[in-house]
N, CA, C and O atoms as a GROMACS GRO file, in nm:
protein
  504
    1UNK      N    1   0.100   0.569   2.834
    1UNK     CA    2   0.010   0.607   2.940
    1UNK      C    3   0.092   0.648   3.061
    1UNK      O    4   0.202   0.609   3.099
    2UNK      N    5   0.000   0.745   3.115
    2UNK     CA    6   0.092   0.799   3.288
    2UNK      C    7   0.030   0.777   3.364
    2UNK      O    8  -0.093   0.768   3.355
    3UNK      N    9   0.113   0.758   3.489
    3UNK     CA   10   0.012   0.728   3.612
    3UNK      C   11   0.139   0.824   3.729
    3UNK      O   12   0.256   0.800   3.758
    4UNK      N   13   0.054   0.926   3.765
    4UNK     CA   14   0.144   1.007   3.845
    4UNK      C   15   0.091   0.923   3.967
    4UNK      O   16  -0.011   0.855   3.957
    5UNK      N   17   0.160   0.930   4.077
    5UNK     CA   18   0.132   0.919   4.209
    5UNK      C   19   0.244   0.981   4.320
    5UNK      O   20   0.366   0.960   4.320
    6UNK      N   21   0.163   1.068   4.418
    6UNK     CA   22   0.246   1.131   4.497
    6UNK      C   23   0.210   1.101   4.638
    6UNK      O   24   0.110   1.031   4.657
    7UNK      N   25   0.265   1.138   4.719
    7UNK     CA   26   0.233   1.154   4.912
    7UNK      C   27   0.332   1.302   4.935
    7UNK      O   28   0.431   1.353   4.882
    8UNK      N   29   0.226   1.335   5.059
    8UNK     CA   30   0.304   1.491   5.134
    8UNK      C   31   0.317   1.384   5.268
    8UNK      O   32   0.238   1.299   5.308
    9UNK      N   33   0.430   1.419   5.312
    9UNK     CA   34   0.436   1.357   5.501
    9UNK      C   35   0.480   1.503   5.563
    9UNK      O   36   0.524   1.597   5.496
   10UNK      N   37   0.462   1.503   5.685
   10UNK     CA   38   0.531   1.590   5.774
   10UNK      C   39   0.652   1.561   5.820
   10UNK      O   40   0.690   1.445   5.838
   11UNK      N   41   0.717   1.660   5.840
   11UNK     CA   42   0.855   1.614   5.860
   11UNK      C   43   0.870   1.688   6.011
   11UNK      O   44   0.765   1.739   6.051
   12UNK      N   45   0.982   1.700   6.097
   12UNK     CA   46   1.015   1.808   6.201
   12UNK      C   47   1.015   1.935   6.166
   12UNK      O   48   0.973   2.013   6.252
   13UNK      N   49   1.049   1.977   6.067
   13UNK     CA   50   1.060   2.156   6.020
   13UNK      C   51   0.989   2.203   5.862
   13UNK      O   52   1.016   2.297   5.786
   14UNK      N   53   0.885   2.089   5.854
   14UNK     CA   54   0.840   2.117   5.690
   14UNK      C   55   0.732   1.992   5.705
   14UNK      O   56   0.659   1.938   5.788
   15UNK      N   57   0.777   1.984   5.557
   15UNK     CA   58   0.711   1.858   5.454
   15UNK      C   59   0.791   1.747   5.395
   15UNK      O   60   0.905   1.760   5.439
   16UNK      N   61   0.784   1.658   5.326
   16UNK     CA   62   0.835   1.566   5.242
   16UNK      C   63   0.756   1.564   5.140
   16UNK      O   64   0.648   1.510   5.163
   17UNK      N   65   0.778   1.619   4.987
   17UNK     CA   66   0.712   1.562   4.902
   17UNK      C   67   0.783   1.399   4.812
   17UNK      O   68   0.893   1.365   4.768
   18UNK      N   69   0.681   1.355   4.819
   18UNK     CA   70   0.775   1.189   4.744
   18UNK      C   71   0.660   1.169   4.614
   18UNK      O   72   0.542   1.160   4.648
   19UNK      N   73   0.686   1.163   4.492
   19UNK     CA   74   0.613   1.070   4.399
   19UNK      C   75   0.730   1.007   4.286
   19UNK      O   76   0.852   1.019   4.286
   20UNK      N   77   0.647   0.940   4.200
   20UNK     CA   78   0.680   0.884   4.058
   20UNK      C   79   0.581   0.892   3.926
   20UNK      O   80   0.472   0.950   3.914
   21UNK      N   81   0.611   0.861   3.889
   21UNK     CA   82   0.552   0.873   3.733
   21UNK      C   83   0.539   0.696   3.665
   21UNK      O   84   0.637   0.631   3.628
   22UNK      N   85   0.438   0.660   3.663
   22UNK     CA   86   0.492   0.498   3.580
   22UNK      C   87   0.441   0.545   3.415
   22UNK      O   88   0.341   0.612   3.392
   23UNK      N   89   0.494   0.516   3.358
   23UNK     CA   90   0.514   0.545   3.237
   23UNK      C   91   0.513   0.385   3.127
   23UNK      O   92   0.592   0.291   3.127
   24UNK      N   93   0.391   0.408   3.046
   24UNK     CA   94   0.394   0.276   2.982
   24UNK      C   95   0.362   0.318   2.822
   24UNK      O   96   0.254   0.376   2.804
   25UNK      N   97   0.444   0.295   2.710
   25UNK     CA   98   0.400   0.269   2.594
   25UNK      C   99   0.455   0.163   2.538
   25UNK      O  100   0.561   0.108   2.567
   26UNK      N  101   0.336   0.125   2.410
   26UNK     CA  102   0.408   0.014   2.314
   26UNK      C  103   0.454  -0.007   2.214
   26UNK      O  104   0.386   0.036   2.121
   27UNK      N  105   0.588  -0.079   2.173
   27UNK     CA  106   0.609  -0.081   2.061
   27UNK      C  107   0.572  -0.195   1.959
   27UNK      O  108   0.592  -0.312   1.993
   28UNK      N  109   0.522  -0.168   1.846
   28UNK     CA  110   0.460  -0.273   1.755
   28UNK      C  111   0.515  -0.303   1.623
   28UNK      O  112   0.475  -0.230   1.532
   29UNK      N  113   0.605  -0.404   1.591
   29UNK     CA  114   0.671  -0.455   1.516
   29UNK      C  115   0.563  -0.441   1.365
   29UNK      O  116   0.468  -0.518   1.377
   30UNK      N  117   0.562  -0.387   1.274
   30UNK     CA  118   0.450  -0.428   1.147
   30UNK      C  119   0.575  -0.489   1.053
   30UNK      O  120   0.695  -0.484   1.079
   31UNK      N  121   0.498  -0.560   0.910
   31UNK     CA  122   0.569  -0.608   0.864
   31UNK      C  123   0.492  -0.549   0.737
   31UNK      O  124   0.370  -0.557   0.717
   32UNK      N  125   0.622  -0.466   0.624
   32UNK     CA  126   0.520  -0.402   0.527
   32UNK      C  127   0.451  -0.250   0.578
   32UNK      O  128   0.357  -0.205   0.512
   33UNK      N  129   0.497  -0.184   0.685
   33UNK     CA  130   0.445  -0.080   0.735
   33UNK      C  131   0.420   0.034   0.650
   33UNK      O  132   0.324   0.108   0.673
   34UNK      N  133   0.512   0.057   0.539
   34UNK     CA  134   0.475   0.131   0.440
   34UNK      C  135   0.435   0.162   0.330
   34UNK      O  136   0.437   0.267   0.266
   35UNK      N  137   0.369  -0.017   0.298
   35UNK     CA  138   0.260  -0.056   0.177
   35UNK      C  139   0.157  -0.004   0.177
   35UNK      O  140   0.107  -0.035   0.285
   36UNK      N  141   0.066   0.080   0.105
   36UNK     CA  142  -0.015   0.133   0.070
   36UNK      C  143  -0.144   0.083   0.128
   36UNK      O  144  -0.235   0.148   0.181
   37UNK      N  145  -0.135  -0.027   0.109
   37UNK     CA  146  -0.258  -0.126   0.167
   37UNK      C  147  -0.259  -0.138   0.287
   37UNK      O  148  -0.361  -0.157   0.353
   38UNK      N  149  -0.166  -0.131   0.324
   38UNK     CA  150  -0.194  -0.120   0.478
   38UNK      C  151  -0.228  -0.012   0.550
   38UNK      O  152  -0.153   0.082   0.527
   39UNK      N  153  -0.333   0.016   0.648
   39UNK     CA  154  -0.358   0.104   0.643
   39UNK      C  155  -0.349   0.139   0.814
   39UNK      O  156  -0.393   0.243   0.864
   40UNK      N  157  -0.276   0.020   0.899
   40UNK     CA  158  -0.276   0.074   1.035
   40UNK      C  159  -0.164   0.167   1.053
   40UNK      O  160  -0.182   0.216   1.164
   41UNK      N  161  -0.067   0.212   1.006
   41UNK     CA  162   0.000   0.303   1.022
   41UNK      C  163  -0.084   0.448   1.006
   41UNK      O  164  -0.057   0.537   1.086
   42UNK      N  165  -0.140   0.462   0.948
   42UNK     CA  166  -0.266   0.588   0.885
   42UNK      C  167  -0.331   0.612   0.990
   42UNK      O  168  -0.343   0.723   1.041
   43UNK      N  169  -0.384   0.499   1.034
   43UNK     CA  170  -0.532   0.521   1.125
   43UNK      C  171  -0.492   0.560   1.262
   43UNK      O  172  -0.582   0.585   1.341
   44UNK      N  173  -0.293   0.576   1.325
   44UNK     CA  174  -0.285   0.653   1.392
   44UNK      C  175  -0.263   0.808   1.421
   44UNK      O  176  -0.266   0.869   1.528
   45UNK      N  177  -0.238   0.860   1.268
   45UNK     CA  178  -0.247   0.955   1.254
   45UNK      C  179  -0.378   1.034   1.173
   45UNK      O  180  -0.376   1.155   1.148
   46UNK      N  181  -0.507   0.932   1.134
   46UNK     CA  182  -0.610   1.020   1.065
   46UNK      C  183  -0.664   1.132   1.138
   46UNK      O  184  -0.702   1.237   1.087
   47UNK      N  185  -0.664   1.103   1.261
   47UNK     CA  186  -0.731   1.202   1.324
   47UNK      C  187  -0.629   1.339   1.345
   47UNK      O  188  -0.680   1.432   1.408
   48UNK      N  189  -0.541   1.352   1.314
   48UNK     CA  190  -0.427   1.446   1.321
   48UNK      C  191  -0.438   1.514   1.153
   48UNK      O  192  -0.467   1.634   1.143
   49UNK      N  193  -0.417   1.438   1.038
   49UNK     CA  194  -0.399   1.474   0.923
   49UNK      C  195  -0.269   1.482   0.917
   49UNK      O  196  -0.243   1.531   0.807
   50UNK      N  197  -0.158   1.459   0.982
   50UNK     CA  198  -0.041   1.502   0.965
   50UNK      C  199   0.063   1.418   1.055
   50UNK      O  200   0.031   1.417   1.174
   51UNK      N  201   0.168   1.354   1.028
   51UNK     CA  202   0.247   1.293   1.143
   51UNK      C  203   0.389   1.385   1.102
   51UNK      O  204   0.422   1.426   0.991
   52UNK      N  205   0.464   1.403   1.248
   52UNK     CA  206   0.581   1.390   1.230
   52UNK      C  207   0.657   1.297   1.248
   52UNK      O  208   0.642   1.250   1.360
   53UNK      N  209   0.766   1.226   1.161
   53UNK     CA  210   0.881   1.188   1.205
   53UNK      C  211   0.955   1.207   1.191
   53UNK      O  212   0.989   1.288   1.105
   54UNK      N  213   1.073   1.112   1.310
   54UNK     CA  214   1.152   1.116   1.359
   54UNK      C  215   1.227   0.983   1.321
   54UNK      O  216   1.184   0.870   1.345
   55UNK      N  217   1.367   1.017   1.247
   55UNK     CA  218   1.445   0.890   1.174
   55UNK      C  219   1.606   0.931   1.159
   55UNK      O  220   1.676   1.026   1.125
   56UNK      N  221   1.615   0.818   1.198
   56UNK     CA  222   1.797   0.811   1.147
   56UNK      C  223   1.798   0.846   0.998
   56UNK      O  224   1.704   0.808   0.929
   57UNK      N  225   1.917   0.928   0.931
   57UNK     CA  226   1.950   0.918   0.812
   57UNK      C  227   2.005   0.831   0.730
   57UNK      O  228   2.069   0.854   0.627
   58UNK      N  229   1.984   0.750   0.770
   58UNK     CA  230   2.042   0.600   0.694
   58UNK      C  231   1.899   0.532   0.655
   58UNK      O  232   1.869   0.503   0.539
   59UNK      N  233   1.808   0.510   0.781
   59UNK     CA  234   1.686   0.492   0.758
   59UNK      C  235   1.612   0.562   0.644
   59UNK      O  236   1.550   0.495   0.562
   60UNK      N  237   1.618   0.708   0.636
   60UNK     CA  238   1.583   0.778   0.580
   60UNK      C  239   1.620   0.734   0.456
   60UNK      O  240   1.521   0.708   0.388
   61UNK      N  241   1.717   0.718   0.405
   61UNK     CA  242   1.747   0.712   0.256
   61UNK      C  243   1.738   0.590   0.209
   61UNK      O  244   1.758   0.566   0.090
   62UNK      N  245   1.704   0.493   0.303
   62UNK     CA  246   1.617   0.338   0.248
   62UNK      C  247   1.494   0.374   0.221
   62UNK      O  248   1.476   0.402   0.103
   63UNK      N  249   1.393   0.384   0.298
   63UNK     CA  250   1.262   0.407   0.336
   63UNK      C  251   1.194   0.522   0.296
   63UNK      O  252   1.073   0.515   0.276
   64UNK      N  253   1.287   0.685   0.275
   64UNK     CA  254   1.218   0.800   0.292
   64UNK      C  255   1.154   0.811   0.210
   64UNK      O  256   1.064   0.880   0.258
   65UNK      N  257   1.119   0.785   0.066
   65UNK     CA  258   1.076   0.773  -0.032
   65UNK      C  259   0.902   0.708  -0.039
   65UNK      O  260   0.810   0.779  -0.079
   66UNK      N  261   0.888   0.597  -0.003
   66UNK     CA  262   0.812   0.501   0.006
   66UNK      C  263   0.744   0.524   0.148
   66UNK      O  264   0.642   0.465   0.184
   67UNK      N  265   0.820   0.627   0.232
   67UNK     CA  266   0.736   0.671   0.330
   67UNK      C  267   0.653   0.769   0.311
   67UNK      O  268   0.541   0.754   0.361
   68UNK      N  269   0.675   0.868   0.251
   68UNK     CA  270   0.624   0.988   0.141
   68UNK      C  271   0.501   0.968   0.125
   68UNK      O  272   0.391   1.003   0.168
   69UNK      N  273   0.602   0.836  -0.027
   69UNK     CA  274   0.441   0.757  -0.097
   69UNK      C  275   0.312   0.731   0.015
   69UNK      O  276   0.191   0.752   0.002
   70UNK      N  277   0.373   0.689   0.102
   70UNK     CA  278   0.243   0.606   0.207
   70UNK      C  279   0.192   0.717   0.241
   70UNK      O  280   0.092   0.746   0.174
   71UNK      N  281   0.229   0.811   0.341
   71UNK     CA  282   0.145   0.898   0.358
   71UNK      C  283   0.083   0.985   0.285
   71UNK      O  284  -0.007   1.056   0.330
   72UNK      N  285   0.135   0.989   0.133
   72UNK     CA  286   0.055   1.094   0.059
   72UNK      C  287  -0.063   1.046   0.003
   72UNK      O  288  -0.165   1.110  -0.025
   73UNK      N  289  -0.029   0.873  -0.018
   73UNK     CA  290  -0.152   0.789  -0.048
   73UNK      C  291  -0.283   0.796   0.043
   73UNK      O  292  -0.400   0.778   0.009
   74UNK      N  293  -0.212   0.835   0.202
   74UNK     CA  294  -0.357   0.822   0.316
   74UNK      C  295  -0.383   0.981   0.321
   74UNK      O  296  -0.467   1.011   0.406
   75UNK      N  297  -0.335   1.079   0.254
   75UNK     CA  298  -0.360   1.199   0.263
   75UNK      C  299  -0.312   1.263   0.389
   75UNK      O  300  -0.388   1.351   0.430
   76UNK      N  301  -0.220   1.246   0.450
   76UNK     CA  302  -0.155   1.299   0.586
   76UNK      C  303  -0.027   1.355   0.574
   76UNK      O  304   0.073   1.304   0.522
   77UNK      N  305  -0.039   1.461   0.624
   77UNK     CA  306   0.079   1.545   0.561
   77UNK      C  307   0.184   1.507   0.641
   77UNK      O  308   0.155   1.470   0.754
   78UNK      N  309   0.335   1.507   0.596
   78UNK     CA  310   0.446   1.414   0.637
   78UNK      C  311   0.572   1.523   0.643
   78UNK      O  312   0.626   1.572   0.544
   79UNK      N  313   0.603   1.546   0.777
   79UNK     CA  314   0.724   1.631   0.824
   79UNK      C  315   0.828   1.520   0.870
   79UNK      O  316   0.794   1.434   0.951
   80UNK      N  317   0.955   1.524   0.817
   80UNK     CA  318   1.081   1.407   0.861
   80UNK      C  319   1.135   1.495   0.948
   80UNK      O  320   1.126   1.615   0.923
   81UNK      N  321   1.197   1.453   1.058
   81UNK     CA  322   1.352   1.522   1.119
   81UNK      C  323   1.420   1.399   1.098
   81UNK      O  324   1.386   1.285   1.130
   82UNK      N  325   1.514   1.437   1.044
   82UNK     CA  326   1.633   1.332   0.993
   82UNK      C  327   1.717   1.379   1.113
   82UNK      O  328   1.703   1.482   1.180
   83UNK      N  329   1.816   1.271   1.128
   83UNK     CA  330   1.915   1.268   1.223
   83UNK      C  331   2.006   1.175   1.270
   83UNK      O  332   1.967   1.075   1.330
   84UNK      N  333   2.126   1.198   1.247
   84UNK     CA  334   2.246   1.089   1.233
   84UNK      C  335   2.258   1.025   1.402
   84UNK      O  336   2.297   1.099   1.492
   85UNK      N  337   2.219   0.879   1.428
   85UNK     CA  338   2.214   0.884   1.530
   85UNK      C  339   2.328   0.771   1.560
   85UNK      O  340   2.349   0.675   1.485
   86UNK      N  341   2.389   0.793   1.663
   86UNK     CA  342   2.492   0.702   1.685
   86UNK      C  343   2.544   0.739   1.820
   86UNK      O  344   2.520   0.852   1.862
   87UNK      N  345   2.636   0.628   1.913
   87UNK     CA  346   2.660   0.662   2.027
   87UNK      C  347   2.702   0.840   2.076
   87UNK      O  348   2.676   0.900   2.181
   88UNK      N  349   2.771   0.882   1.960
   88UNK     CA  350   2.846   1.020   1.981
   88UNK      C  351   2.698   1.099   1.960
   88UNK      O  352   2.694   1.164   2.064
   89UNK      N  353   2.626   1.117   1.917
   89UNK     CA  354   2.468   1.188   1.910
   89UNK      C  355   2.378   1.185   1.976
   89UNK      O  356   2.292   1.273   1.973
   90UNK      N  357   2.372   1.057   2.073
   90UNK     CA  358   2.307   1.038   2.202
   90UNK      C  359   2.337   1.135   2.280
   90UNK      O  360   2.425   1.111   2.362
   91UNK      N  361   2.262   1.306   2.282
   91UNK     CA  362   2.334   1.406   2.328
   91UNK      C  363   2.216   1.501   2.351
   91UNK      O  364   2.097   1.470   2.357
   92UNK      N  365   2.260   1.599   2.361
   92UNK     CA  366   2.188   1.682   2.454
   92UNK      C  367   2.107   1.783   2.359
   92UNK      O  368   1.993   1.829   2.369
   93UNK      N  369   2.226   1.804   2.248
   93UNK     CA  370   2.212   1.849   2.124
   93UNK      C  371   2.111   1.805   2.016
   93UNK      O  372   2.036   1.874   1.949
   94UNK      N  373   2.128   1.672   2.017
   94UNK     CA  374   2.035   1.603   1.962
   94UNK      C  375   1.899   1.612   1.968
   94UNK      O  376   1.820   1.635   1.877
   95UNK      N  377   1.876   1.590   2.101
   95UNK     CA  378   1.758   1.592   2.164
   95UNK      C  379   1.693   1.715   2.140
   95UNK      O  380   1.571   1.715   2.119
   96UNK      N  381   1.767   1.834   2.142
   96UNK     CA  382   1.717   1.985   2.149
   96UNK      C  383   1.694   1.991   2.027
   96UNK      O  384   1.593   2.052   1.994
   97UNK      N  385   1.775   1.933   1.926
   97UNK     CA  386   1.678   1.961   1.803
   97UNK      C  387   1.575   1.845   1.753
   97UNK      O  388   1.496   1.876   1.663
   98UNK      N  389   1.571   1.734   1.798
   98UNK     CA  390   1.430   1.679   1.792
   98UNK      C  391   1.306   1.741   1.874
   98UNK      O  392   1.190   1.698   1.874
   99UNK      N  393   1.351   1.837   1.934
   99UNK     CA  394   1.260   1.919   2.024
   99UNK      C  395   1.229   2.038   1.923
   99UNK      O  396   1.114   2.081   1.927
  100UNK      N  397   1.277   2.070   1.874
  100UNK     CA  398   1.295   2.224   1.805
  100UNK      C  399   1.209   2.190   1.675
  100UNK      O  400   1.136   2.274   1.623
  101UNK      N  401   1.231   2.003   1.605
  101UNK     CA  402   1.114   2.007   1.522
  101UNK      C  403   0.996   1.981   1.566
  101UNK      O  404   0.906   1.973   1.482
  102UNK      N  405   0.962   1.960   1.716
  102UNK     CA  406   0.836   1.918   1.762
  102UNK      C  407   0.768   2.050   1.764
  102UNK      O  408   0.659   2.079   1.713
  103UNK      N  409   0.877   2.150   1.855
  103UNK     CA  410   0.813   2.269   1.826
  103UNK      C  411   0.767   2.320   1.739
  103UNK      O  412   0.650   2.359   1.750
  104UNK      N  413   0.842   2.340   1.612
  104UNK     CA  414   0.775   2.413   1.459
  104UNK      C  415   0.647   2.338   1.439
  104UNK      O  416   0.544   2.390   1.481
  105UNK      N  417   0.642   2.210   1.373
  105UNK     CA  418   0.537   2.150   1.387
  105UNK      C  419   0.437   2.169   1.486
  105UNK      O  420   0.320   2.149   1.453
  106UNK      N  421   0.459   2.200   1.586
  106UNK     CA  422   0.324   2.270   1.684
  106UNK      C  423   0.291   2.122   1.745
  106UNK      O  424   0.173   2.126   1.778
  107UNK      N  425   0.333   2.025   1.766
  107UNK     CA  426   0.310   1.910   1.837
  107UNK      C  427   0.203   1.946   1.908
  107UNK      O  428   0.205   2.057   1.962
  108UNK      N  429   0.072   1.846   1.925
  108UNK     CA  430   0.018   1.870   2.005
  108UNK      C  431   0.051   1.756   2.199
  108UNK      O  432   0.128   1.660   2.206
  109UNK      N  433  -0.003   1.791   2.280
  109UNK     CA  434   0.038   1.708   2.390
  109UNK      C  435  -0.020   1.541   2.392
  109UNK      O  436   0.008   1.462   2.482
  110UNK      N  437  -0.094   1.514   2.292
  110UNK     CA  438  -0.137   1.368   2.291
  110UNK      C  439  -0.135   1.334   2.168
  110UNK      O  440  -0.205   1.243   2.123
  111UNK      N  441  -0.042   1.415   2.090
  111UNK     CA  442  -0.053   1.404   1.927
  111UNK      C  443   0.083   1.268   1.955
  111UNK      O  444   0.173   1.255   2.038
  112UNK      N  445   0.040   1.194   1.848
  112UNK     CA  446   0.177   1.096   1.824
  112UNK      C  447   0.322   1.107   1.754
  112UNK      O  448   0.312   1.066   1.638
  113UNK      N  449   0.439   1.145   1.782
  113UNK     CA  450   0.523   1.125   1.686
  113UNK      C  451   0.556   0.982   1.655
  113UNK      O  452   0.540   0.901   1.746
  114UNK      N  453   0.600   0.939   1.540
  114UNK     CA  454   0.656   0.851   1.495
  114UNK      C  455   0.793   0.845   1.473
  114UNK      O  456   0.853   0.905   1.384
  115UNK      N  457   0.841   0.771   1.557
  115UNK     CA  458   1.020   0.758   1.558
  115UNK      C  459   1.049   0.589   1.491
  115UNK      O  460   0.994   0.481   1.515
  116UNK      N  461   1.146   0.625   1.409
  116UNK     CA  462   1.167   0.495   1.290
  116UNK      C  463   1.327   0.507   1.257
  116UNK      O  464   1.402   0.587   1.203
  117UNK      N  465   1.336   0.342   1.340
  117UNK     CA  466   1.475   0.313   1.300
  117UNK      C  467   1.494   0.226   1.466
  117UNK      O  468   1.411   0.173   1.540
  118UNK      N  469   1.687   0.249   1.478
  118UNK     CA  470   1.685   0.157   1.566
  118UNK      C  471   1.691   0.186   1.723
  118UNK      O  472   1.601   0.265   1.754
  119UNK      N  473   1.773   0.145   1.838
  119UNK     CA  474   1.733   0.157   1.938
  119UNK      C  475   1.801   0.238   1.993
  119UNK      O  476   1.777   0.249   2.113
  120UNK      N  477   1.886   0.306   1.948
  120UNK     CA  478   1.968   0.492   1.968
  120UNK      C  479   1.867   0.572   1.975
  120UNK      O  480   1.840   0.642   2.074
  121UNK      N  481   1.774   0.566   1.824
  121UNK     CA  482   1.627   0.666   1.780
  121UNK      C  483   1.599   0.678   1.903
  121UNK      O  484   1.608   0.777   1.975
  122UNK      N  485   1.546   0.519   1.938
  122UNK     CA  486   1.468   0.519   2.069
  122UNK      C  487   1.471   0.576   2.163
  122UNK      O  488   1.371   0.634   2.205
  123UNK      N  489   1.612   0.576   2.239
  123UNK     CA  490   1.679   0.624   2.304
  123UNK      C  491   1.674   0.807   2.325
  123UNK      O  492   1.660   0.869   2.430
  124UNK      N  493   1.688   0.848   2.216
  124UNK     CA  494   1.731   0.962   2.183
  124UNK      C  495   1.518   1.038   2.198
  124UNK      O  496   1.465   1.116   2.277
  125UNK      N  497   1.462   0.960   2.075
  125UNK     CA  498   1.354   1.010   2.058
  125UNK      C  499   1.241   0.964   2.102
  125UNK      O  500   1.136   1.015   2.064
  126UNK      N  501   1.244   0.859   2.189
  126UNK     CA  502   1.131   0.767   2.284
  126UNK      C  503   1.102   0.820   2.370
  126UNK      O  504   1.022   0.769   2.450
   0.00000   0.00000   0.00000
């Protein structure tokens, strides 16, 4: 969630513009997130039909499989950006191409990505 807030003051030869942005989301630990039966991972993307994520390649080749399964089981179509993430990737580069798959995918502005793995991802794709 956002909460913009700004002020204009007068200054001697102008203005002052001053704001911030508070910025709040959450993260939710599941256990089993990609068991079939479970179905709260789904129900943030039903209304989309489609999630992208966003995952380390290490993650990926534990999980990518069984992540597949899950979403093909809830019928939601499943785009990965894989991506080796590590202190040296925390970069600028990085970022531009987790941007570049948001773009193709057509992200919408309140659509959810899903970023999976650890706190570099985060970093990088939070």
């Amino acid at each position: 969630m956002s909460d913009m807030k700004a002020s204009v003051e007068p200054t001697k030869k102008g203005f002052r513009v001053s704001g911030y942005e508070k910025i709040e989301y959450d993260f939710e630990f599941l256990d089993n997130v990609f068991d079939t039966a479970n179905g709260q991972l789904a129900a943030c993307y039903e209304k989309w039909g489609r999630c992208l994520a966003v995952m380390d390649l290490n993650i990926f080749t534990l999980y990518g499989q069984q992540m597949q399964r899950y979403f093909d089981h809830h019928a939601i179509e499943l785009k990965v950006h894989r991506t080796m993430i590590g202190e040296k990737a925390k970069s600028m580069e990085t970022l531009l191409s987790i941007v570049d798959s948001m773009n193709e995918f057509g992200v919408y502005r309140k659509e959810p990505v899903l970023v999976v793995g650890g706190g570099l991802v985060t970093d990088v794709a939070g």
